[in-house]
N, C-alpha and C positions, 0 to 999 in steps of 0.2 A: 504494500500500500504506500503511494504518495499522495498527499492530499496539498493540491493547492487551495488557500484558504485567502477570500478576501472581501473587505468591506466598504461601502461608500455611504452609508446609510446617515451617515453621522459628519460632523467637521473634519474628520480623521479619513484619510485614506491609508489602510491597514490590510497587509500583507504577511504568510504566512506560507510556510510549507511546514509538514507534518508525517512522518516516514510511518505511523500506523503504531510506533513505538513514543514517540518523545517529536515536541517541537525541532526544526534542524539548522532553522535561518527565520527571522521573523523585521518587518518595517512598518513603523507608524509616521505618520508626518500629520500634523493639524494645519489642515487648509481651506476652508469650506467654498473657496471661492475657485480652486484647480482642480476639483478631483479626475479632469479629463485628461489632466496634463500630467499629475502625477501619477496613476495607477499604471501604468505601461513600467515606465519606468524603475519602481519600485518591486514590480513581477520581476523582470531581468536582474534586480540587486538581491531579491534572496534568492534567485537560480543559480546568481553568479559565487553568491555565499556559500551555500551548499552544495559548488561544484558540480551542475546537474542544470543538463538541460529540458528546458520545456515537455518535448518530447518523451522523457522519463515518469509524467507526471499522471498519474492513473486515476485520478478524482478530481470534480472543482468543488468546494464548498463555496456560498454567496450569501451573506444577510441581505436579508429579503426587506429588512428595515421592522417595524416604519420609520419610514422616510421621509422628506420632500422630493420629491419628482423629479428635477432635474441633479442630483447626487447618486441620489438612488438608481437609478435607469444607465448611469455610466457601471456601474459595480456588478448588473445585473446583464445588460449586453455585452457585457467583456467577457465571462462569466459562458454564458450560452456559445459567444463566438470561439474560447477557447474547445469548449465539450464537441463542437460541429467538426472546430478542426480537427481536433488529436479523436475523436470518435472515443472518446470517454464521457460517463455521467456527472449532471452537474445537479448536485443539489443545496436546497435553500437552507437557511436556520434563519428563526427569529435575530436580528441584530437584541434585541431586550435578552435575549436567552444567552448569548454571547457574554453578556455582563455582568447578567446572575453568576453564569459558573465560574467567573473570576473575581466572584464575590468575598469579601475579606473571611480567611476562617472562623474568626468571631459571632459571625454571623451566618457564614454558610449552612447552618443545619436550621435556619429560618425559623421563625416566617420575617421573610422584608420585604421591599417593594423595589425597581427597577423604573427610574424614568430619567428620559434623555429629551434634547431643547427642543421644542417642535417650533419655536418661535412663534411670530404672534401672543406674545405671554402662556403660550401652551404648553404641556409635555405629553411625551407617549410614553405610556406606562401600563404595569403589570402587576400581580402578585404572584410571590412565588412562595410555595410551603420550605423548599431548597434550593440550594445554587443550582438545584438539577429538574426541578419540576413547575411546570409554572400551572397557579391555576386559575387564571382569570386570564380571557382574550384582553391583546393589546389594545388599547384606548388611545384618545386624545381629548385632555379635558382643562381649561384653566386649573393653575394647581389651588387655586380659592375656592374651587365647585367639590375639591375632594377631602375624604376623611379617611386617612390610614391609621387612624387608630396609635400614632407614635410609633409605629414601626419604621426599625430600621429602614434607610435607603440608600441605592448607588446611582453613579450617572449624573450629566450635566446636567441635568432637569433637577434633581434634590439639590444639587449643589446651589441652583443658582434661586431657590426659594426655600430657604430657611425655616420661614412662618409654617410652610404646608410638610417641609421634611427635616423636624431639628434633631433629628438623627441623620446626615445625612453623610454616606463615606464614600470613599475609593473605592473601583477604579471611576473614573470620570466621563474614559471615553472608552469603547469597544475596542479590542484587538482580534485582529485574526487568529494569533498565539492559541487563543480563547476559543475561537470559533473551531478550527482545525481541531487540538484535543476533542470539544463534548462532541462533534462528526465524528471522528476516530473514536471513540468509546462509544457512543452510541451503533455504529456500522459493525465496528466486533462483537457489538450482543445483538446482533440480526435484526436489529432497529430499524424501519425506514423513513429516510427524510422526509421533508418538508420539499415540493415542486417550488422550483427557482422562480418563483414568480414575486411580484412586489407586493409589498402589504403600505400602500399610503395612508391611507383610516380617511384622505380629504383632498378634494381637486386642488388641480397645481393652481399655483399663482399667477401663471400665463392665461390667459383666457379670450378667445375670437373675440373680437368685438361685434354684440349685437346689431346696431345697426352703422351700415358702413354710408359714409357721407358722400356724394354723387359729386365728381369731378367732371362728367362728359358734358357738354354744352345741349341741350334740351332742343 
């Protein structure tokens, strides 16, 4: 097993390979405004790490998010175009589930909560009973409309509201690291993924314009 593992789901573009035993090479960078420009590049820096090319790579893992739509959709058609090419499977994970399992071990045997920036004053968030099970579908909700009960939380979304998460810990952002392991451990106990597809919870920010204004002379 090699598992390419990667994310765009978040301000982070995160990169990872995973030999089925142990991470082998792993890259994050926080950029929310490149991720088209950096995920290329960051693939070739842990293939070049781990001395191993593309080609060798026998799995894609992809956080599926949620996302925003223009992040998300670069992480997930790289993702599909890598599985088309080398004629291997690509599958999804929650990007929330990615950061439960690299949840502090203080708190890994749960219950916490998992929420990352949706901006807009929003976050997308979960409950999880462990760093390995989550049991509420992902959301997106002002963090003023919710009540976690004072449970622990990870993610930029707790970090960055206090009031709604005063417990709020590391890690902050998603790693592939992260993603690649709970795929490799879920895959060796005959687990199957999650389809590569996007999970936005809410339309992009780009939007047709309804009505279009008449240029042509009448």
């Amino acid at each position: 097993m090699l598992l390419l593992a990667l994310d765009t789901a978040t301000p982070v573009v995160t990169v990872a390979l995973h030999d089925g035993t142990s991470v082998i090479a792993a890259s994050s960078q926080v950029d929310a405004r490149r991720h088209g420009e950096l995920l290329l590049p960051a693939v070739d820096r842990v293939l070049s790490e781990a001395g191993l090319r593309l080609g060798a790579v026998t799995g894609i893992v992809v956080g599926v998010g949620p996302g925003p739509y223009t992040g998300l959709r670069v992480g997930l058609m790289t993702a599909d175009t890598f599985g088309l090419a080398l004629g291997i499977p690509v599958h999804g994970l929650c990007t929330l589930d990615g950061l439960a399992y690299a949840a502090d071990p203080s708190i890994a045997d749960g219950p916490f909560v998992v929420a990352t920036d949706a901006r807009r004053k929003e976050v997308y968030w979960a409950r999880y009973a462990d760093s390995r099970t989550r049991v509420t579908e992902p959301a997106v909700d002002r963090p003023g409309e919710l009540d976690i009960g004072g449970l622990p939380a990870v993610g930029a979304g707790a970090l960055l509201y206090p009031d709604t998460f005063p417990d709020a810990r590391e890690p902050e952002h998603v790693s592939a690291a992260a993603l690649a392991s709970l795929a490799a451990e879920r895959l060796a106990a005959g687990e199957e993924l999650e389809a590569p597809r996007p999970l936005y919870l809410r339309r992009p920010d780009a939007q047709v314009p309804k009505n279009y204004k008449v240029v042509t002379p009448k």
